[in-house]
C-alpha positions in Angstrom: -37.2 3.5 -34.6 -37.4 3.0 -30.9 -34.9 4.0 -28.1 -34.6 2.5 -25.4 -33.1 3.5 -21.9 -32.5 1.7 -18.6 -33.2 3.9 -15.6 -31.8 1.3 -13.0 -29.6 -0.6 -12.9 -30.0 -4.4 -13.1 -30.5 -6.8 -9.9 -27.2 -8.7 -11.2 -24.9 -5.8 -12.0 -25.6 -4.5 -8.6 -24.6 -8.1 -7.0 -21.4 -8.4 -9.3 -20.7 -5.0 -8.7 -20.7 -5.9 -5.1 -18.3 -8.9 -5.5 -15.9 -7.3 -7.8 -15.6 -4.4 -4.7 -15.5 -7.1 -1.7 -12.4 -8.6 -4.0 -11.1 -5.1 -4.8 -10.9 -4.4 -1.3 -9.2 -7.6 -0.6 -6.5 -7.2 -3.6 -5.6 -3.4 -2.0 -5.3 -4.5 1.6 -2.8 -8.0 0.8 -1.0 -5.0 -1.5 -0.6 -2.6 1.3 0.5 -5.3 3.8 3.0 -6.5 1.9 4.1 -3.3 0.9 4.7 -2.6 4.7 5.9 -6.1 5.2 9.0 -5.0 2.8 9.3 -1.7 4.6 9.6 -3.9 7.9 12.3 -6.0 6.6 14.2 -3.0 5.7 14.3 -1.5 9.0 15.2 -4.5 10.6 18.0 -4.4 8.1 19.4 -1.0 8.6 19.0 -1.6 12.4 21.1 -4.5 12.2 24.2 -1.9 10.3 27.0 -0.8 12.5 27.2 2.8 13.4 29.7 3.2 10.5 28.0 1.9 8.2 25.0 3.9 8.6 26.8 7.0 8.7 28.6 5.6 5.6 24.9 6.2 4.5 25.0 9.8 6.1 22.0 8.4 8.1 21.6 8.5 11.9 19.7 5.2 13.9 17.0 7.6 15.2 16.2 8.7 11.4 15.7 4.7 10.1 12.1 4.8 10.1 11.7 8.2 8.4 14.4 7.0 5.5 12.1 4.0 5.3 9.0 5.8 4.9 10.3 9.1 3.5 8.0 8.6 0.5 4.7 8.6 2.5 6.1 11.4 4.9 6.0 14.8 3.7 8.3 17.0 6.2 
């Protein structure tokens, strides 16, 4: 019985691999620019809240942008 192993790793694999990362890439950076796209939008539309109703929110205008984002920031 014979065993065989491959030491390195095929001409093809190492183009698709390539591919599949270009596309991977791709895929993550439409997700992340969307994702701030939607965390845009939702400044715009606190900013757009009265006074009263933000502080109906117990938020202040100058804290929008960290609410927004308060699950990236760590403070």
């Amino acid at each position: 019985m014979a065993y065989l192993t491959q030491t390195q790793p095929s001409f093809v694999a190492a183009i698709w691999n390539g591919i599949t990362g270009f596309f991977t890439s791709v895929s993550r950076a439409l997700t992340i620019s969307a994702a701030m796209d939607a965390r845009m939008q939702r400044i715009e539309a606190l900013n757009a809240k009265t006074d009263e109703e933000l502080a109906a929110m117990n938020l202040r205008r100058t804290d929008i942008t960290a609410y927004v984002f308060r699950d990236l920031m760590h403070v």
